[in-house]
N, C-alpha and C positions, 0 to 999 in steps of 0.2 A: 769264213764260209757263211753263205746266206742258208738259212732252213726254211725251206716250204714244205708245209704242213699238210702233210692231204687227207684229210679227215680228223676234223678239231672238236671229237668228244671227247671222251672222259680222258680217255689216254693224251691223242694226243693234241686237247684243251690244255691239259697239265704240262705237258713238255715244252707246246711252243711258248707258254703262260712262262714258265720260270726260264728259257732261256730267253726272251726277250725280256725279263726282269732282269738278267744278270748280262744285257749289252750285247744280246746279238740279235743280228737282221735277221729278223721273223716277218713270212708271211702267212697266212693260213687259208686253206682251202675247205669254205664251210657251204654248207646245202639248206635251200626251203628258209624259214623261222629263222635256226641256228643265225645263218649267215645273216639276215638283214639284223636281227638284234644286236651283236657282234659291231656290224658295220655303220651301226646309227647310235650305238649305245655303250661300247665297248666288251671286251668279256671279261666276266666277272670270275674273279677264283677266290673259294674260301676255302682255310685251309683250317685247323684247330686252332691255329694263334690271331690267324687275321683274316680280313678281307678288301681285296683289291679288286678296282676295275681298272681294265689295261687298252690303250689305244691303241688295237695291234693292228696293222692292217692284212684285212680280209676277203678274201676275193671268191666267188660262186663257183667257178671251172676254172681248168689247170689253163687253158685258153687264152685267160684274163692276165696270167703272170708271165712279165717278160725273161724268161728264163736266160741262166747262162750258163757257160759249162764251168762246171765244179760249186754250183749247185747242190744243197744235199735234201732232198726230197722223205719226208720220215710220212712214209707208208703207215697209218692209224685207222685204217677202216674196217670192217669185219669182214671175214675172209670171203663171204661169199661176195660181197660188192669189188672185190681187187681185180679181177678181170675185166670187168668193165670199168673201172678208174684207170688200169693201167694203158687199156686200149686210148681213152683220154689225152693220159700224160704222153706219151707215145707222138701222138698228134702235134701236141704242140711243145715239146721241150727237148735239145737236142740230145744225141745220147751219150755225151760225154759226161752229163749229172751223174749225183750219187743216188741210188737210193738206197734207203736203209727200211727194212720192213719192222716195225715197233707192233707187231701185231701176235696173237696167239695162235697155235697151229704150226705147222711145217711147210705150207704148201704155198705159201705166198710167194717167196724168195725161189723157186721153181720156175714161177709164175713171171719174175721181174726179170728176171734171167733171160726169159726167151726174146726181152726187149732191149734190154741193157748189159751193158761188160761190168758194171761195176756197181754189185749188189753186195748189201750188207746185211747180218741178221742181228735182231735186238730183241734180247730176253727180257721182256715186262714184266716184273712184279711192282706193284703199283694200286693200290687198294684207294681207286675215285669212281666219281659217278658223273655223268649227264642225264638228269630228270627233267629240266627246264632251259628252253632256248637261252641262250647266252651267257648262262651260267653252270662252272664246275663246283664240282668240292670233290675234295683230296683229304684223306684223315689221317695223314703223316706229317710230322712238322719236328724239328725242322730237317730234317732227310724226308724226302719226298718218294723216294721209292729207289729202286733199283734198275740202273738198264745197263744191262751189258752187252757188247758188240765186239762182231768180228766179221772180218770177208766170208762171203759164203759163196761157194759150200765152206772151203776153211782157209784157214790162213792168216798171217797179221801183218799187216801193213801200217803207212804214217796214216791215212784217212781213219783207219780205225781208232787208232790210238788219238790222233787229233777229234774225234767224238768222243771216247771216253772221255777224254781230257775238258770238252766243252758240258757233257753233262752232269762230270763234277762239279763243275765251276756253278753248275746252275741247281743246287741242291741235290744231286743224286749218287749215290754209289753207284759205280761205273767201273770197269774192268775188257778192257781190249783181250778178249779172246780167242785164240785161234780155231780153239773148236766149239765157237760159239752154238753150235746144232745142239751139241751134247743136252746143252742145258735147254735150250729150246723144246726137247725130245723129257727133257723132264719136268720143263714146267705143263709140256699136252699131260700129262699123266696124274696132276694137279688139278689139270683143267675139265677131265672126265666126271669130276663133281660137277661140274657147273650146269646142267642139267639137273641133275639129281635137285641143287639148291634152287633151281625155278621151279623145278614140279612139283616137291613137296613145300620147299620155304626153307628160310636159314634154324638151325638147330643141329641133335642130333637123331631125328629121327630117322633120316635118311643115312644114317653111318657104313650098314652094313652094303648097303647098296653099293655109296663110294669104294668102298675097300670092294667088293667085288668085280664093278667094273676094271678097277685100278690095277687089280692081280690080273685079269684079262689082258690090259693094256702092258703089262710087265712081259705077261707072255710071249705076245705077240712082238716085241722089240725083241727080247733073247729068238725069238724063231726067224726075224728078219736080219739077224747081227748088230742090229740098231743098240750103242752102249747110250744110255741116258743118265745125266748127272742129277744128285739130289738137288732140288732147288725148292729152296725154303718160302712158304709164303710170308708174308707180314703182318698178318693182319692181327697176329697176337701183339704190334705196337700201334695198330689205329688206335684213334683218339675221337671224340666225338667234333662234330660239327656243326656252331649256330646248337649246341644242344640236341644232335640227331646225331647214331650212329650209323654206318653204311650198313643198309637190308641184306642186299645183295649181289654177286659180280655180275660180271657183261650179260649174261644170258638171262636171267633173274632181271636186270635192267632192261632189254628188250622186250619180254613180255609186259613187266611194267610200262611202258612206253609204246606197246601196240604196233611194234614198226611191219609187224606181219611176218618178222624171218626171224632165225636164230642163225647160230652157228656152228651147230652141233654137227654137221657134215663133215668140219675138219677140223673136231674133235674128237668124240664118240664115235663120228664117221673115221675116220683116220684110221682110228685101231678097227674096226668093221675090216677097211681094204685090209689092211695087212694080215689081219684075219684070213682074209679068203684067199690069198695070196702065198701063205705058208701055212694052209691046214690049221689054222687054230680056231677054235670058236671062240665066239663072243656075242652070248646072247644078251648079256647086259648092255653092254654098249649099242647093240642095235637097237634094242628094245628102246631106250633111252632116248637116243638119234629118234625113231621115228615118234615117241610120245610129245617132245620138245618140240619139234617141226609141228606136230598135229595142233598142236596148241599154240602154237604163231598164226599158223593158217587161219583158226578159228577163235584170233582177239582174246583166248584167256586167260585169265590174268596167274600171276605167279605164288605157286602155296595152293593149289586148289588139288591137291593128289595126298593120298594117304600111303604110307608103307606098306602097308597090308595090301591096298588097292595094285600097287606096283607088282609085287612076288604073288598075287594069284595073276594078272596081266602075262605074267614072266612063265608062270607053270603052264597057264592058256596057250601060250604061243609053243614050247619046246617041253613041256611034261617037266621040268625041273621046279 
């Protein structure tokens, strides 16, 4: 199977990086900087042991790649750009491809569906970064992270098991799952910090906030029947990098990097809808969602909020 890559940051920089190290047809689909760096210079992945530049080939729009069917397309981009990427891929690639969404959230694999028969979902845990065009770093060595898959909504077929099987081969713990959601549904629940870690900064200052949001987002899964599996982060085995350890995850990297958006919509937001949808409140997550968003809009950078600042914000808005 050939992988095209649609959207080659930190995630998946790293993925199509180590299976085109370990022998398979990678192409990547990179944007602005990113790509011509990539395309004139290679991309570069440090990991804790080493550093490589890779001659992958890289292309601007899904447009540029002569697709063919069985194709397997790994969806890497932040949730809110997948509708208009997908609208994209759509155009120019027939629908017999694979895609697999390697993305955080629930809402992608919805989203690919209403284009394609044959969607996959892929539970990222994977502690890397994109700060600088053309280059990653990843602070796991040598397991690279975890990506697990399965047909989505559920089910297990050869295609899945044939990815697990290709992203062992290429450093990663892997596991063909049939109810690959579950765990998807418990890494969003994970991912409800990731706000909290750009607003304030990494530490534990923001702890009690995490744990509140997080009970919110528990709630609101038992009030929709949503069962979500434990799923462990890794970051208690990152390793430093070049002498640097990882600040911060995706959304902590966005504000760093000024892109003007987060993701918090369909994370923080995710449990918001279900919220309203089964009678549950959820003042933290909202609160959260809209702080993160305000602070993309207006370029600031991440760690500039205090705890205290947050829980009188929280009492301001709802008396609690």
């Amino acid at each position: 199977m050939r992988f095209v890559v649609y959207g080659a940051g930190a995630i998946g920089g790293t993925v199509g990086a180590q299976l085109f190290r370990h022998g398979h047809d990678v192409t990547l689909i990179a944007r602005g900087a990113h790509y011509e760096t990539v395309r004139d210079h290679g991309l570069r992945l440090d990991t804790p042991d080493e550093s490589v530049t890779l001659d992958i080939p890289v292309v601007s729009r899904p447009a540029d790649v002569k697709f063919a069917p069985g194709d397997v397309v790994l969806l890497a981009m932040k949730t809110q750009d997948t509708l208009a990427a997908l609208a994209e891929l759509s155009a120019a690639a027939p629908p017999e491809i694979v895609v697999a969404c390697a993305q955080n959230g629930v809402e992608n694999e919805r989203l690919a569906l209403r284009l394609f028969p044959d969607v996959y979902g892929v539970c990222v845990v994977l502690p890397a970064a994109f700060s600088e065009p053309g280059v990653i770093e990843v602070y796991l060595a040598p397991v690279t992270g975890q990506l697990d898959v399965g047909r989505y909504p559920r089910g297990d077929d050869e295609t899945a098991r044939s990815l697990a099987e290709a992203f062992t081969g290429a450093t990663f713990e892997s596991q063909a799952r049939p109810d690959v959601m579950r765990y998807k549904y418990g890494k969003l629940l994970n991912n409800l910090g990731n706000a909290v870690e750009a607003l304030l900064g990494p530490g534990d200052q923001g702890k009690e906030i995490v744990h509140r949001a997080r009970e919110e987002g528990a709630a609101c899964l038992r009030a929709a029947g949503v069962d979500a599996a434990d799923v462990r982060p890794l970051v208690g085995r990152s390793r430093p990098v070049r002498g640097r350890r990882r600040t911060g995850g995706s959304t902590y990297q966005s504000l760093q990097r000024g892109t003007g958006a987060v993701e918090v919509d369909y994370l923080n937001g995710e449990i918001v809808l279900l919220g309203r949808e089964h009678g549950v409140p959820t003042p933290v997550n909202e609160l959260l969602r809209r702080l993160a968003n305000r602070s993309a809009r207006e370029g600031r950078a991440p760690g500039r909020m205090t705890a205290e600042e947050f829980w009188t914000a929280l009492e301001e808005n709802t008396g609690q």
